[in-house]
VEXFI-798739 format. One line per 5 residues: their letters; for each residue x, y, z of C-alpha. Coordinates in Angstrom, 1 decimal. Layout:
A) X:Y:Z ~ ... $
// end
This chain:
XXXXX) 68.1:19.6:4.4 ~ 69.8:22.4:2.0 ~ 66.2:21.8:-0.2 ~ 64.3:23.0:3.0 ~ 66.4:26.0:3.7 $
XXXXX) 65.7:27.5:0.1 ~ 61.9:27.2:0.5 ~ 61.3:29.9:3.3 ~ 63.1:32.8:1.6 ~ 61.1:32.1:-1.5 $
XXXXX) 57.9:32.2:0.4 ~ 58.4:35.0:2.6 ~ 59.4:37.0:-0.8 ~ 56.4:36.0:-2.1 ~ 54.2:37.1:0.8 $
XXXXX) 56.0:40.7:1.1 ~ 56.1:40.9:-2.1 ~ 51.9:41.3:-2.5 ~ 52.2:44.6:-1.2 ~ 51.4:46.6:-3.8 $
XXXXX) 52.0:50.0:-4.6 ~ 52.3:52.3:-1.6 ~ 48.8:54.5:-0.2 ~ 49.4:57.4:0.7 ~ 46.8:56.6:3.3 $
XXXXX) 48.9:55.7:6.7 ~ 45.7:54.0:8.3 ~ 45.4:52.0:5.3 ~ 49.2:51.3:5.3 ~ 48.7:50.0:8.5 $
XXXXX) 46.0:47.9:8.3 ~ 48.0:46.7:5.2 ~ 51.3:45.6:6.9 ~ 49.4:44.3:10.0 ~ 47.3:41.9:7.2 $
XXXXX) 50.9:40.5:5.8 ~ 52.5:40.2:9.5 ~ 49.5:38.0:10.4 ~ 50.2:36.1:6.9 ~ 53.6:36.1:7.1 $
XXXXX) 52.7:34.2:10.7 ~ 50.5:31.8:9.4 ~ 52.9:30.9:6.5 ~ 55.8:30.3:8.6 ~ 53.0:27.7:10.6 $
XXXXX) 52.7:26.3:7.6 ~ 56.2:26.0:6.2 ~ 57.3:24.7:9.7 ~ 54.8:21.5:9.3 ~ 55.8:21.0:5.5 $
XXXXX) 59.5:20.6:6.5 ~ 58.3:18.1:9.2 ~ 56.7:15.8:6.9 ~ 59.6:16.0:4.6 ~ 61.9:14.8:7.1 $
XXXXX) 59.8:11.7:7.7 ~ 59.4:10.9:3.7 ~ 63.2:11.6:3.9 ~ 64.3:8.0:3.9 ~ 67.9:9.3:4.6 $
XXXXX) 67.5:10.6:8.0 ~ 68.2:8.8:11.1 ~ 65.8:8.3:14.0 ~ 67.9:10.8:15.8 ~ 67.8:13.0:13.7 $
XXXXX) 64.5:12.6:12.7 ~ 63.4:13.3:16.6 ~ 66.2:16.4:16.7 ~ 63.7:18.1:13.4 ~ 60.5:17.4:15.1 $
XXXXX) 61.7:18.8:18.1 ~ 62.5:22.1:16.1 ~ 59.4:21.9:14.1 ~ 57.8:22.2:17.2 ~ 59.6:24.5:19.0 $
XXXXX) 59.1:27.2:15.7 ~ 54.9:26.5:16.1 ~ 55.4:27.6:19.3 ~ 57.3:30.6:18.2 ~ 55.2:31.6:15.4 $
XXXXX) 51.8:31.2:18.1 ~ 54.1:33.2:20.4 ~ 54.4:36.0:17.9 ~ 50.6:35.6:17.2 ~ 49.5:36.5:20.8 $
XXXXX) 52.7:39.2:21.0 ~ 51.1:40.5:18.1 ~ 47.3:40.8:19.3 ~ 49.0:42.1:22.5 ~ 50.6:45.2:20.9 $
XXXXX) 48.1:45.5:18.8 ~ 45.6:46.2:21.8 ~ 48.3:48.8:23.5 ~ 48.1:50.7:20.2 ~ 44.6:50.8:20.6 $
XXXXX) 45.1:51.5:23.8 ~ 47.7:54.3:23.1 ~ 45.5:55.9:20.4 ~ 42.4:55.9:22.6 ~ 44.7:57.6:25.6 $
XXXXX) 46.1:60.2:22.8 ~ 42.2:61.3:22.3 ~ 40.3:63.9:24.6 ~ 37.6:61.8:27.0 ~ 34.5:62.4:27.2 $
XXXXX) 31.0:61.3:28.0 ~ 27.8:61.4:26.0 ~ 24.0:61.4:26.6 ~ 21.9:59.6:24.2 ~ 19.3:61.6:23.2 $
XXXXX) 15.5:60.2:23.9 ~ 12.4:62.1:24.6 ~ 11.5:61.8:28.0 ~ 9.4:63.6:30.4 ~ 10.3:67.7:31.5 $
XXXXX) 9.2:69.5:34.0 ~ 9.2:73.2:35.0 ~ 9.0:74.5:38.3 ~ 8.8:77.6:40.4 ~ 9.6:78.1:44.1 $
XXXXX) 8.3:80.1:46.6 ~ 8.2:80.4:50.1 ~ 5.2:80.6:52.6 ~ 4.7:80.8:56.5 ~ 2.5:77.9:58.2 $
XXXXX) -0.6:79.3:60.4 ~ -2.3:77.5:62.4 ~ -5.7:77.1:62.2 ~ -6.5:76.9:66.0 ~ -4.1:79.6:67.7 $
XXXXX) -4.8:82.0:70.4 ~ -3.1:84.2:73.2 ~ -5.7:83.9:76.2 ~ -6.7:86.3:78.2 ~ -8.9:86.8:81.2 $
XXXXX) -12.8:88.6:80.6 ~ -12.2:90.8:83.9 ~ -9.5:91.8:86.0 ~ -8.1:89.7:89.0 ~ -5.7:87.9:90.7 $
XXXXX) -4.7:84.0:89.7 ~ -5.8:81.7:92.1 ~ -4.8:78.9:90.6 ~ -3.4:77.4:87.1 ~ -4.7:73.9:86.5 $
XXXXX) -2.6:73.0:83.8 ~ 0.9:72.8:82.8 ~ 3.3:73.5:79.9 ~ 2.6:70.8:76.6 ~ -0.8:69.3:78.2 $
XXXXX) -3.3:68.7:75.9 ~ -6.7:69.3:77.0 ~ -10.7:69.0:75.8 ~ -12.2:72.1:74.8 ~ -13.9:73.3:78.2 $
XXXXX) -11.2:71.7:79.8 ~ -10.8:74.5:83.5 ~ -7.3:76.7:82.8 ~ -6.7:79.1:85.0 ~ -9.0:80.8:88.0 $
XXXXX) -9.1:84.2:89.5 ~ -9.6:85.2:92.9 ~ -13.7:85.4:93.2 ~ -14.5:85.9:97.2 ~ -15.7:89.5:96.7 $
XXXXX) -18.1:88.2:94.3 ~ -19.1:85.0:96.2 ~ -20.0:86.8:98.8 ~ -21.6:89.2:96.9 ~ -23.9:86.2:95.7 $
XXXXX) -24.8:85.1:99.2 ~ -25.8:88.7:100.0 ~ -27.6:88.4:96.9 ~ -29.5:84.9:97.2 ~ -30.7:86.1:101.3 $
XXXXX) -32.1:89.2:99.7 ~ -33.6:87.1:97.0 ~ -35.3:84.5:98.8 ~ -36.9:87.7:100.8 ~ -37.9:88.9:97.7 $
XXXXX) -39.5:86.0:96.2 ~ -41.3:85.1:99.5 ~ -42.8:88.9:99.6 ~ -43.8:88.9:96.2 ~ -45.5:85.2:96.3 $
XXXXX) -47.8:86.8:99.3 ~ -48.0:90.1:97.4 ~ -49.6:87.8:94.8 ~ -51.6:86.0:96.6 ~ -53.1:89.0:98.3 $
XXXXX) -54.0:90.5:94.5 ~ -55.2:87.5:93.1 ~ -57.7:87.7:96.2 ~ -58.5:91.5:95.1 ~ -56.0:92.2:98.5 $
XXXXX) -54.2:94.9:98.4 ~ -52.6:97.9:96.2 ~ -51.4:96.8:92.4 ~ -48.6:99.3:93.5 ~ -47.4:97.3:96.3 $
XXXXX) -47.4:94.3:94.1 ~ -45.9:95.3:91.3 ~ -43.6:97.0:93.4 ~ -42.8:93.4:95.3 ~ -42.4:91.7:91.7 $
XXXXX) -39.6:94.1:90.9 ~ -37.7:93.5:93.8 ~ -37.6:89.8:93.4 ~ -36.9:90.6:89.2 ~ -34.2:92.9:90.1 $
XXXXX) -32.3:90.3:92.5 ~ -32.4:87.7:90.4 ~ -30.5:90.2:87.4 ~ -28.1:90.9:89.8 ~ -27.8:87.2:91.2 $
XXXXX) -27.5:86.0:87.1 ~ -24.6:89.0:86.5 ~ -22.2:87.8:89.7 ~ -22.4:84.5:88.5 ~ -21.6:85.4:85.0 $
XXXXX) -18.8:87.4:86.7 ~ -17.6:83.9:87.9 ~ -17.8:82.4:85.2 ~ -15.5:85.2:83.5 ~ -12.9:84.7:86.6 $
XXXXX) -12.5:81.4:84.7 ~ -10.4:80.6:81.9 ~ -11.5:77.8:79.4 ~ -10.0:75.9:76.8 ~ -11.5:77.2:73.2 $
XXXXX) -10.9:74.6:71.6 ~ -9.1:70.6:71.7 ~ -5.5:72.0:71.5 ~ -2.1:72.1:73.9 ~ -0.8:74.7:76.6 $
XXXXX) 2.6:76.0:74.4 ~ 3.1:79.1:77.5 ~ 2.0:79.9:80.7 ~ 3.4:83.6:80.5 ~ 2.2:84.7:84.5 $
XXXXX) 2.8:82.7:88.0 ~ 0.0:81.5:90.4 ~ -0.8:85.0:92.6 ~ -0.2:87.4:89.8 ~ -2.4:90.2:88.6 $
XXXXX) -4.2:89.3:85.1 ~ -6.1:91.4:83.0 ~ -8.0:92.1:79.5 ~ -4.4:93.2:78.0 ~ -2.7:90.6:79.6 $
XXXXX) -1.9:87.3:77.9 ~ -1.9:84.6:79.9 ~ -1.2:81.5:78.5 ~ -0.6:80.6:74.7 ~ -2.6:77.9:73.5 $
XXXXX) -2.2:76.0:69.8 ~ -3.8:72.8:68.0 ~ -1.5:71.6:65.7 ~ -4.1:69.3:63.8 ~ -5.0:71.7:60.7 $
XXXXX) -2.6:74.3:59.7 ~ -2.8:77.3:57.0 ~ -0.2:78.4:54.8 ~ 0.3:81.6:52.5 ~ 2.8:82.3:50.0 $
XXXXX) 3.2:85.2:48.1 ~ 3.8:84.4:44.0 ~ 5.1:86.9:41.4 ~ 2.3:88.1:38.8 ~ 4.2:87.1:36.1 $
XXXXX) 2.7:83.2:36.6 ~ -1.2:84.8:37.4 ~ -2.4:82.5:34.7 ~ -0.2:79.5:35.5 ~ -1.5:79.0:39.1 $
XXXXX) -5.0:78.0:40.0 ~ -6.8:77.0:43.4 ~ -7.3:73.0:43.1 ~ -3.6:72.6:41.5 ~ -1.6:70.1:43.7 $
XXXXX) 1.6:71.8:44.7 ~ 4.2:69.8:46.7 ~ 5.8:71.0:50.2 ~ 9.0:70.3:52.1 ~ 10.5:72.0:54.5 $
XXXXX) 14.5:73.0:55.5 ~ 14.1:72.1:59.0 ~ 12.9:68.6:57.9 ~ 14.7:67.5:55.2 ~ 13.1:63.6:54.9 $
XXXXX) 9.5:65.1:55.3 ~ 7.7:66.2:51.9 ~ 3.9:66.0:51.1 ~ 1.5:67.5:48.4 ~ -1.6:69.3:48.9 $
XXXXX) -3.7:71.6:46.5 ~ -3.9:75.4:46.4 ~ -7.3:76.1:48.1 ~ -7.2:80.1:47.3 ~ -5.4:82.1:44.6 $
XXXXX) -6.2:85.6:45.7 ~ -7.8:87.7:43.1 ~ -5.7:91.0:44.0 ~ -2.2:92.0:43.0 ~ 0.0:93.4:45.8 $
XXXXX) 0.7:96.9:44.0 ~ 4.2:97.1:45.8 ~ 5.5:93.7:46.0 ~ 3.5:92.8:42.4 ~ 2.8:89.5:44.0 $
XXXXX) -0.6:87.7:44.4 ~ -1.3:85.4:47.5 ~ -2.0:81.6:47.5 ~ -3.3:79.9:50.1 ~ -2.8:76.0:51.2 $
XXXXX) -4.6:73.6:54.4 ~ -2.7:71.2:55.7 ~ -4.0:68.3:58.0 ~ -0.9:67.7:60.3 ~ -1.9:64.0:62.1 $
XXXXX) 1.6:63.3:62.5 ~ 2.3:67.3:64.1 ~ 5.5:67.2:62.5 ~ 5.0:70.9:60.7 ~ 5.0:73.7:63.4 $
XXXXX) 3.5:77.0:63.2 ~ 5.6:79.7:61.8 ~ 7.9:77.1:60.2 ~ 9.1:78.2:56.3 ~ 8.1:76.3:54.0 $
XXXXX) 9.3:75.0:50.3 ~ 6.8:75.3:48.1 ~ 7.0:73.7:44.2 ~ 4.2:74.5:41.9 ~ 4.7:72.8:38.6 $
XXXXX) 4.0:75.2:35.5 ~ 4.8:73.5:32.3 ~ 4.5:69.6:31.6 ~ 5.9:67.7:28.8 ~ 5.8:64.0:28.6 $
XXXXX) 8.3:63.7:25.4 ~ 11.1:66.1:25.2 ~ 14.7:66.4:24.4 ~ 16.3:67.7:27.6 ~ 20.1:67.9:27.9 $
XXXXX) 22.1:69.2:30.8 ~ 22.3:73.1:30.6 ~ 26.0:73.5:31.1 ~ 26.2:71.3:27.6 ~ 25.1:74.3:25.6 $
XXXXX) 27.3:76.6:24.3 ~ 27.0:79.6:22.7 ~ 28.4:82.1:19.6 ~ 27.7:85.0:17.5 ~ 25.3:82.1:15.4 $
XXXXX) 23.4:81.2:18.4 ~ 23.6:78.6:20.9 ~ 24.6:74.9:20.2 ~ 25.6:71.8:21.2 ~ 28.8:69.2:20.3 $
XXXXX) 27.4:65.9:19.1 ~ 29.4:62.7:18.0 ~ 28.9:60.9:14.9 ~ 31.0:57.3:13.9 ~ 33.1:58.6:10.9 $
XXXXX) 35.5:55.7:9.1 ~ 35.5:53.6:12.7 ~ 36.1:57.0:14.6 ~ 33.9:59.4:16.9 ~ 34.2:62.5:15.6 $
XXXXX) 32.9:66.0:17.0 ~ 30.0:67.9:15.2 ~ 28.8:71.3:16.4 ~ 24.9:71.0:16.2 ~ 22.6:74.2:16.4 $
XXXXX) 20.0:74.0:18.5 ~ 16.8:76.0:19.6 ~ 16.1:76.2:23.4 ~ 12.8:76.3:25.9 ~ 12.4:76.3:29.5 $
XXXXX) 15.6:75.2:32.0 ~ 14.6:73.8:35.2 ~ 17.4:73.2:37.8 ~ 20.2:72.1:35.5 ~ 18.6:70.6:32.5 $
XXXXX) 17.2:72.8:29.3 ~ 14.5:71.1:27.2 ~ 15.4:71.9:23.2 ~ 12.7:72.2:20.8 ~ 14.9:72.1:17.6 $
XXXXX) 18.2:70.9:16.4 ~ 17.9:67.3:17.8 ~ 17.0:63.5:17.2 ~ 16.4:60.6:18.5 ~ 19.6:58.5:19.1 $
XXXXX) 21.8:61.7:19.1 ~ 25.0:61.4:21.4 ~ 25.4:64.8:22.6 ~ 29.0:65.1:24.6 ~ 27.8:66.3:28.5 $
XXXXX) 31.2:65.8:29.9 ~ 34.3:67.5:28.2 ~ 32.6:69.7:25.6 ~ 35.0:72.3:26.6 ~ 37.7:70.5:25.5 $
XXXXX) 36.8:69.6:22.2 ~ 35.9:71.6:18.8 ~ 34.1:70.3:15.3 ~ 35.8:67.5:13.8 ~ 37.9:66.3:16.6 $
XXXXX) 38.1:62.6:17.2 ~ 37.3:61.7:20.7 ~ 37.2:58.9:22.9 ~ 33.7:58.2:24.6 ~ 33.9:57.2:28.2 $
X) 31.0:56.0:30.7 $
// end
């Protein structure tokens, strides 16, 4: 057994003894003393399993103590694979450690993608069917026919005014007529038999032509006692009460047809050449957040407002569902520049010197991520995202999320 002993110490100086001279590199002295633990593990394995067999050549041992050596040999394997997976285990909480000690932070991969830039205004919805009805004449209501929010047929009877001084007008009217027409048919007869003076019948055909003018203006005055419908639409208001006074000047009910609306935005002249009627602009609204829709510019008005130096657009919109309600605000995004491959990083990401504006990249330096300050050239910035036209490539990480902790040639640690 004294042979045995004699053989480790000999091999262990061995193994630590291939060290070398010294680096002055402490990475590479690292990686140098972690290679000889993991030897130094795998020789003890192998010196463990060399004294085992030569304790069974060993003709001098007993079976006791032949059992008592394997035991031990054993019992060392299972130490040195004990020290193998404590090693791998401190190993990963350097890593660990290392990766904690660097400054976080996330990256976007660079690829060109589609950009977009938008403006916003803001316009007022019409509707294309909207009036505030008044009566033709002056009178009392007689009756209303129809209430708040009914819909009714263009036609459809809204309101009457009080009429019995005209009716009666019209039955004094129709006697006086049917007088009239009876003299002048025997007036006629009389002349067309050489009878009588052309006076007396001329005179008889202007009675009867007279009455009838008059009968034909009190019925048209009836007729403008009577308040229509103008068009398929809904009662909104009924502003007066049954026995009221109404009037010329005096609004009496507010009627609306929601089906085709009108709406007109005011744009700055600065994008005169960017908008054009037929361009599809899309619409949403603040009132009704899960409502958008897109429609085309029917009208880009050829004038510029000399005091707000703004130009007017104009947009038709068919509301079936009646969701949109006249003088709602609405949203309205017309796109001015398209690109279907850019390089478009978030806005906040770009920094800024005295030698421009830039961006902090990452590039894989001896295993590590390391920081680069990249300059970069700029375009248009929509929302939060800036397209750049210079200073990029494909595959470039640029850091998005702690750029303001870092500076060129820092190592970092790249989270999701």
């Amino acid at each position: 057994m004294k042979t045995l002993v004699k053989i480790i110490p000999i091999v262990l100086l061995v193994a630590c003894g291939s060290g070398g001279k010294k680096s002055a590199d402490v990475k590479e002295l690292i990686e140098r003393r972690d290679s000889l633990q993991t030897a130094q593990l795998k020789v003890e394995k192998e010196i463990n399993n060399l004294n085992l067999q030569i304790a069974e050549l060993d003709t001098t041992n007993t079976t006791d103590e032949l059992k008592l050596i394997k035991k031990i040999a054993l019992q060392r394997n299972k130490v040195v694979n004990m020290s193998k997976k404590l090693k791998a285990l401190e190993n990963d909480l350097a890593s660990l450690s290392k990766e904690r000690s660097l400054v976080p932070v996330s990256v976007k991969n660079i690829q060109p993608e589609p950009f977009n830039d938008y403006i916003i205004v803001y316009g007022n919805v019409e509707s294309d069917n909207y009036a505030m009805i008044s009566p033709e004449m002056n009178g009392r209501i007689e009756k209303i026919h129809v209430s708040r929010g009914q819909r009714v047929k263009k036609g459809h009877l809204l309101v009457s005014l009080n009429t019995d001084a005209i009716k009666k007008q019209i039955q004094g009217t129709k006697s006086g007529l049917e007088l009239a027409t009876t003299t002048y048919e025997k007036q006629k007869a009389l002349w067309d038999q050489g009878i009588g003076s052309e006076i007396q019948y001329l005179s008889a055909k202007n009675s009867k032509e007279t009455l009838e003018a008059q009968l034909e203006t009190l019925e048209a005055q009836v007729r403008m006692a009577q308040i229509r419908a103008p068009f398929d639409g809904i009662v909104d208001k009924i502003f007066p009460k049954q026995g009221e006074m109404a009037g010329p000047a005096m609004p009496v009910i507010e009627f609306v047809s929601l089906g085709a609306l009108t709406i007109k935005a005011d744009v700055s002249e600065a994008y005169i050449d960017q908008v054009r009627a037929g361009q599809n602009v899309e619409l949403t609204f603040s009132s009704l957040p899960d409502y958008s829709l897109k429609t085309p510019v029917v009208r880009v008005s050829k004038v510029i407002n000399s005091v707000s130096r703004t130009f007017e657009i104009e947009l038709h919109v068919k509301n079936a569902s009646e969701k949109i309600k006249p003088n709602m605000v609405s949203t309205i995004k017309i796109n001015v520049f398209s690109a279907d491959r850019a390089y478009v990083v978030p806005s906040l990401a770009i920094r800024k010197d005295i030698t421009g504006k830039y961006v902090y990249v990452t590039t894989e330096k001896e295993g590590e991520q390391v920081v680069e300050k990249r300059a970069v050239e700029t375009s248009l910035s929509y929302e939060d995202e800036t397209m750049i036209t210079a200073g990029l490539n494909t595959n470039d990480k640029v850091i998005v999320k702690g750029y303001h902790l870092v500076s060129a040639g820092m190592p970092v640690h790249i989270v999701e």
